[in-house]
C-alpha positions as CSV (number, residue, x, y, z in Angstrom):
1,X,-4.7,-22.0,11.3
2,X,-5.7,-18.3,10.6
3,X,-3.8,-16.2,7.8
4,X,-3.3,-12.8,7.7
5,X,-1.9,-10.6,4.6
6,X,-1.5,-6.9,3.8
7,X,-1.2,-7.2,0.1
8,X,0.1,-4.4,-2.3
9,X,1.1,-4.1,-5.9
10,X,4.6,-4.4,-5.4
11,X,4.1,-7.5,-2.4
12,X,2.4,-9.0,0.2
13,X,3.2,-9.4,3.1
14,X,1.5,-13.0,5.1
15,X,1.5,-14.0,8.6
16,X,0.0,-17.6,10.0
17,X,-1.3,-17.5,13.3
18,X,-2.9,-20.7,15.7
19,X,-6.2,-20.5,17.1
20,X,-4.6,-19.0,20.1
21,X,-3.4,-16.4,18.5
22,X,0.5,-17.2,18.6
23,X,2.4,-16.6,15.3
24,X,3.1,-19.5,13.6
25,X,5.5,-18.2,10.3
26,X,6.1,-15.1,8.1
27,X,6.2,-14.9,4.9
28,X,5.7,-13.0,1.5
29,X,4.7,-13.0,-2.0
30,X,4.7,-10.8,-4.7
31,X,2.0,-8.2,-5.0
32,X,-1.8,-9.8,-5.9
33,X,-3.2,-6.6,-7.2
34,X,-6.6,-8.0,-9.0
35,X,-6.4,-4.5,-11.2
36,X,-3.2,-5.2,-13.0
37,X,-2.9,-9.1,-12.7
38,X,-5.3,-11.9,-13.9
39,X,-6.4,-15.0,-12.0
40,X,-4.0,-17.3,-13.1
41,X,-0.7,-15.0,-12.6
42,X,-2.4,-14.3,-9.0
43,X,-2.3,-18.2,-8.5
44,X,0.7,-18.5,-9.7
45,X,2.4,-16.0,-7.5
46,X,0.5,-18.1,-4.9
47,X,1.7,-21.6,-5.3
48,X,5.6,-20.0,-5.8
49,X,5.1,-19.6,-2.4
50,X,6.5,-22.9,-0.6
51,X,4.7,-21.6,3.2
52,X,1.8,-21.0,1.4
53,X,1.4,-24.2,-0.8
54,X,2.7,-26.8,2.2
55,X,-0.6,-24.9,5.3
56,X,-2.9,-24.5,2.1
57,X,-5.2,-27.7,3.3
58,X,-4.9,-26.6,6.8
59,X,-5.9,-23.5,6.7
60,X,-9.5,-22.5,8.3
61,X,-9.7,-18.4,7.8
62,X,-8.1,-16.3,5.1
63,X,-8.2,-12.3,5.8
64,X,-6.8,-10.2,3.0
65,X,-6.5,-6.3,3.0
66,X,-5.1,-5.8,-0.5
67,X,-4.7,-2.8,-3.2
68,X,-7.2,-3.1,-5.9
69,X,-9.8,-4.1,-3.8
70,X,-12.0,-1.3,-3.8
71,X,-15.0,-3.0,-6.3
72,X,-17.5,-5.6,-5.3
73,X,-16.1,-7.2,-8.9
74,X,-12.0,-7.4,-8.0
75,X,-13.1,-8.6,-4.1
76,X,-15.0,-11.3,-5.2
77,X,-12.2,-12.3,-7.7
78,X,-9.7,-12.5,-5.9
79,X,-12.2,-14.3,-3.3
80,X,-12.8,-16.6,-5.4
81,X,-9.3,-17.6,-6.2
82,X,-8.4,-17.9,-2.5
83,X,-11.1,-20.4,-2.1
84,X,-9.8,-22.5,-5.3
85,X,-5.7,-22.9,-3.4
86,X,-7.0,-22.8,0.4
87,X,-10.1,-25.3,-0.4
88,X,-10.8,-25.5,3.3
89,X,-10.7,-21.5,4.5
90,X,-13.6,-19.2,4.8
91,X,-12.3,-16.0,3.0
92,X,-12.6,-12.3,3.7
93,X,-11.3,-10.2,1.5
94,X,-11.2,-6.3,1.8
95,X,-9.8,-3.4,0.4
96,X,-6.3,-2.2,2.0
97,X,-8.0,0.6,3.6
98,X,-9.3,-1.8,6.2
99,X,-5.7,-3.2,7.4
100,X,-4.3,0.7,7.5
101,X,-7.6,1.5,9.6
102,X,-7.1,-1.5,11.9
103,X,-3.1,-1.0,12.2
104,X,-3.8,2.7,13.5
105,X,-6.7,3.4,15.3
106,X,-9.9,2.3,16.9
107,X,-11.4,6.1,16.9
108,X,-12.7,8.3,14.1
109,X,-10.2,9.6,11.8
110,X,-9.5,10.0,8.3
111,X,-6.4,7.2,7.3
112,X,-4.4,7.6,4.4
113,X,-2.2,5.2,2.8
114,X,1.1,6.3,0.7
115,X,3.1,2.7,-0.5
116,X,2.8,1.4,-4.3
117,X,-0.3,3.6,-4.7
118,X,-2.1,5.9,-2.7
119,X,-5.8,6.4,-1.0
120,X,-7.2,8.1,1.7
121,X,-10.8,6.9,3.7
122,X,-12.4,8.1,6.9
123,X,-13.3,6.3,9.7
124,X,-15.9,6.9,12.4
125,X,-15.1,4.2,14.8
126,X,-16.7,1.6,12.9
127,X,-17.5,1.8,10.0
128,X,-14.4,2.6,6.9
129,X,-15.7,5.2,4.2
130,X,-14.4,5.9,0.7
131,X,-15.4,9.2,-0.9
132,X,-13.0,9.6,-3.6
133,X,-12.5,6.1,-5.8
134,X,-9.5,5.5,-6.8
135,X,-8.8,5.2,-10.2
136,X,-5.1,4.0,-10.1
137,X,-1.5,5.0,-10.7
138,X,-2.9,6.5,-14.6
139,X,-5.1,9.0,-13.2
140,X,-4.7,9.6,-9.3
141,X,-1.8,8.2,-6.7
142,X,-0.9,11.4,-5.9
143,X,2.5,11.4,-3.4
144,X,2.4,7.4,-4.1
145,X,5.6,5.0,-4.8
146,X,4.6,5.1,-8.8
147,X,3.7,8.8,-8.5
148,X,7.4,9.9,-7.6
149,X,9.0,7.7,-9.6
150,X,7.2,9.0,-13.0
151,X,8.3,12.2,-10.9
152,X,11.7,11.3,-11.2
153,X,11.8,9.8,-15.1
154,X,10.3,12.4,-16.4
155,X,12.4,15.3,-14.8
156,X,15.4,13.3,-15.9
157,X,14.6,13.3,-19.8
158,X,13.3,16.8,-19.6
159,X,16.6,17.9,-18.5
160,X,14.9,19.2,-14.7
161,X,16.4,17.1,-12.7
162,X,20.1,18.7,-11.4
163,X,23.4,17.3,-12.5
164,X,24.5,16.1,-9.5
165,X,21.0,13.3,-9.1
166,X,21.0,12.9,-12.8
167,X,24.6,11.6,-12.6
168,X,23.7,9.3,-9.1
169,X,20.1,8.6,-11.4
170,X,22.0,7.5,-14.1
171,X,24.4,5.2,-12.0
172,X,21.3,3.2,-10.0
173,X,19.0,2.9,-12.6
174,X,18.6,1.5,-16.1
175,X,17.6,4.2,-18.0
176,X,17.5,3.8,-21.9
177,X,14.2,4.5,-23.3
178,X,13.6,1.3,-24.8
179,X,13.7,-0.6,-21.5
180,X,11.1,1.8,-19.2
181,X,8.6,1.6,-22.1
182,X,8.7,-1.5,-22.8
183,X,8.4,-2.1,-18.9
184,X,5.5,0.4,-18.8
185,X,3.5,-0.4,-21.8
186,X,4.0,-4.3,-21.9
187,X,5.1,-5.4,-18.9
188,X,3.7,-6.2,-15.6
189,X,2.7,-4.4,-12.5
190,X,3.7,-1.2,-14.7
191,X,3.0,0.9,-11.3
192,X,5.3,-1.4,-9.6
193,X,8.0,-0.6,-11.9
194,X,7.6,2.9,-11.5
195,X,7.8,2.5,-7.8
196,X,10.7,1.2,-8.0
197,X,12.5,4.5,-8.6
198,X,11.0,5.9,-5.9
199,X,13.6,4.0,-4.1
200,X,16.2,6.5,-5.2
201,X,14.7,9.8,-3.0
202,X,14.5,7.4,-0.2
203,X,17.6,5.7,0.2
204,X,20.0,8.7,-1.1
205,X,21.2,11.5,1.0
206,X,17.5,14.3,1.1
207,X,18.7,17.1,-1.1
208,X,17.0,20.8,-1.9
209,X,15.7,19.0,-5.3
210,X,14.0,15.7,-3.3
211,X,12.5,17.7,-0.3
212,X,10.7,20.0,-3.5
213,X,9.2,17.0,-5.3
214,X,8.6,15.1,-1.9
215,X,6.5,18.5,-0.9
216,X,4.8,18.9,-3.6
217,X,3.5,15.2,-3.9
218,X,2.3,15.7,-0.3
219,X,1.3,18.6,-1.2
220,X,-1.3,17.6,-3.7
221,X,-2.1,14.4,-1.7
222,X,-3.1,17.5,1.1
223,X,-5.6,18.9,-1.6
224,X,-6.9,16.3,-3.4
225,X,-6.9,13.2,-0.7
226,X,-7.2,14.8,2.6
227,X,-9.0,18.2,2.7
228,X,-12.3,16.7,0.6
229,X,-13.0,15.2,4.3
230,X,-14.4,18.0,6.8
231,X,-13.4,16.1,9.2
232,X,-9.9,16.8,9.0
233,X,-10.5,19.8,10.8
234,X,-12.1,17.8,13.8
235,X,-10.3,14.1,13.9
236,X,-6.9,13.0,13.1
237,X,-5.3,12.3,9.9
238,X,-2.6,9.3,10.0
239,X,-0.7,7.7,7.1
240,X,0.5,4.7,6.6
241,X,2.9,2.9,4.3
242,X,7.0,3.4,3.2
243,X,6.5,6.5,1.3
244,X,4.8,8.4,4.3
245,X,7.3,6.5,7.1
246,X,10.1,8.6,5.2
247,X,8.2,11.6,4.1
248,X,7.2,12.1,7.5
249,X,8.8,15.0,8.6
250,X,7.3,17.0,5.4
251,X,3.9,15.6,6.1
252,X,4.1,17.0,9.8
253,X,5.1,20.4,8.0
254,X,1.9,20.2,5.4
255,X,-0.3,18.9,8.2
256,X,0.7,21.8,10.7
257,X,0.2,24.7,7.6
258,X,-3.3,23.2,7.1
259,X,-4.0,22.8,11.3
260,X,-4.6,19.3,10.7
261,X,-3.7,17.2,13.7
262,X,-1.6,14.4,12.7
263,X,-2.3,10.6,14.0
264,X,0.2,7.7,13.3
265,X,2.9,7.6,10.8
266,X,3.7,3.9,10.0
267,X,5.5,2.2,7.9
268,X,3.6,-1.3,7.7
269,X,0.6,-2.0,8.7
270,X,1.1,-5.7,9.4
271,X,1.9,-5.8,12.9
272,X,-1.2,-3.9,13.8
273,X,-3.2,-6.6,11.8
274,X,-1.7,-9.2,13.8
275,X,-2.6,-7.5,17.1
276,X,-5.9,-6.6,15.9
277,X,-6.8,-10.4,14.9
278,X,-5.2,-11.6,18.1
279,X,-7.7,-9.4,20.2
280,X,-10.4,-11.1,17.8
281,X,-9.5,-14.3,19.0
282,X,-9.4,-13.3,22.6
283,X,-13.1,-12.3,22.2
284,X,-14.2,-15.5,20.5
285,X,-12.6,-17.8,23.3
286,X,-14.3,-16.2,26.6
């Protein structure tokens, strides 16, 4: 058997496949970010997993495309732990980047990823390319899940946010001090938490106030993630993940003001892996 995951911060998402290439079961775990969780809460979260724990012995290849595996160090960690629950796999582990590339294209263009977090890479047909590290939900994650939701808090206790989302804000959320530090500063997945108020531009009715902070999020993603690549101005730019599915129609408007051509727009790239793995199969049986 042949697993497949697209792991985030805030979850992963796991699909078993024969060695024909049929789907065997879906499942998920929580998020297995190397960055923000050591080896033994990765495990954990691993053997919590009753799909997982019951195909461990049988599985033969592991490939996971996960957040926080941009360094050689947090690959070969989580590698490692991989190989320590499925004793039998051979495991590939790459950065997310990869399973946005594969889920969108198989030409040159420059992919960008807006979930949990946020990154951006180009690719030239083969080869996936990094230029800007990213340095996590602290310094960068511009237009990201974590970015909007510190967004959000923020305008709420600085009195920014209108009265009419402050009193909805205030109705779906937990809000007393105490409880988002102590979820920030001690808790964790911290950029999960953060994410998680995110939720409230996405599910609420888009008002005047969301479409401005959804812009300029985009906005700065535009600047900062995008335009660094001069080859935005010759291949096209797609974007994947929950935050860009529903911000699409304000990244089509910041793509069009720079003449950028926009690719894709997906929401998960999972079902591109599978398709992507399944052709690798094909190959390897004729």
């Amino acid at each position: 058997m042949i697993l497949i995951a697209d792991g985030g911060s805030t979850k992963a998402d796991w699909i078993c496949l024969d060695t024909s290439g049929n789907q065997v079961f879906k499942t998920r775990t929580n998020g297995l970010n190397p960055e923000i969780l050591n080896a033994e809460a990765v495990l954990a979260r691993l053997q919590e997993n009753k799909d997982l724990l019951n195909c461990k012995d049988q599985v033969a290849e592991v490939y996971f495309y996960g957040a926080g595996c941009g360094t050689e160090r947090m690959t070969l960690l989580l590698k490692s732990i991989f190989e320590s629950f499925f004793t039998n796999a051979k495991v590939d582990v790459k950065e997310d980047t990869f399973a946005a590339v594969y889920a969108v294209t198989t030409q040159p263009g420059i992919v960008c990823i807006l979930g949990t977090g946020s990154n951006s890479s180009y690719f030239d047909g083969k080869n996936v390319e990094t230029r800007v590290a990213s340095l996590g939900y602290i310094l960068m994650d511009e237009a990201s899940g974590n970015y909007f939701g510190k967004k959000l808090i923020q305008d709420y206790y600085y009195g920014k946010m209108p009265k009419k989302e402050a009193k909805l804000f205030e109705e779906q959320y937990n809000l007393e001090a105490d409880t988002i530090k102590r979820n920030i500063y001690k808790e964790e997945n911290p950029n999960a938490y953060l994410a998680t108020f995110a939720e409230f531009l996405l599910r609420n009715e888009r008002t005047a106030y969301f479409n401005k902070i959804l812009r300029a999020g985009i906005v700065e993603f535009f600047k900062n993630r995008v335009l660094t690549y001069k080859e935005c101005e010759e291949v096209p730019v797609h974007f994947v993940g929950s935050i860009a599915f529903f911000g699409k129609d304000i990244i089509e408007d910041v793509a069009n003001y720079y003449r950028i051509v926009l690719g894709k727009v997906i929401r998960r790239p999972i079902d591109g892996l599978i398709e992507y793995h399944q052709e690798k199969l094909k190959l390897k049986q004729i």
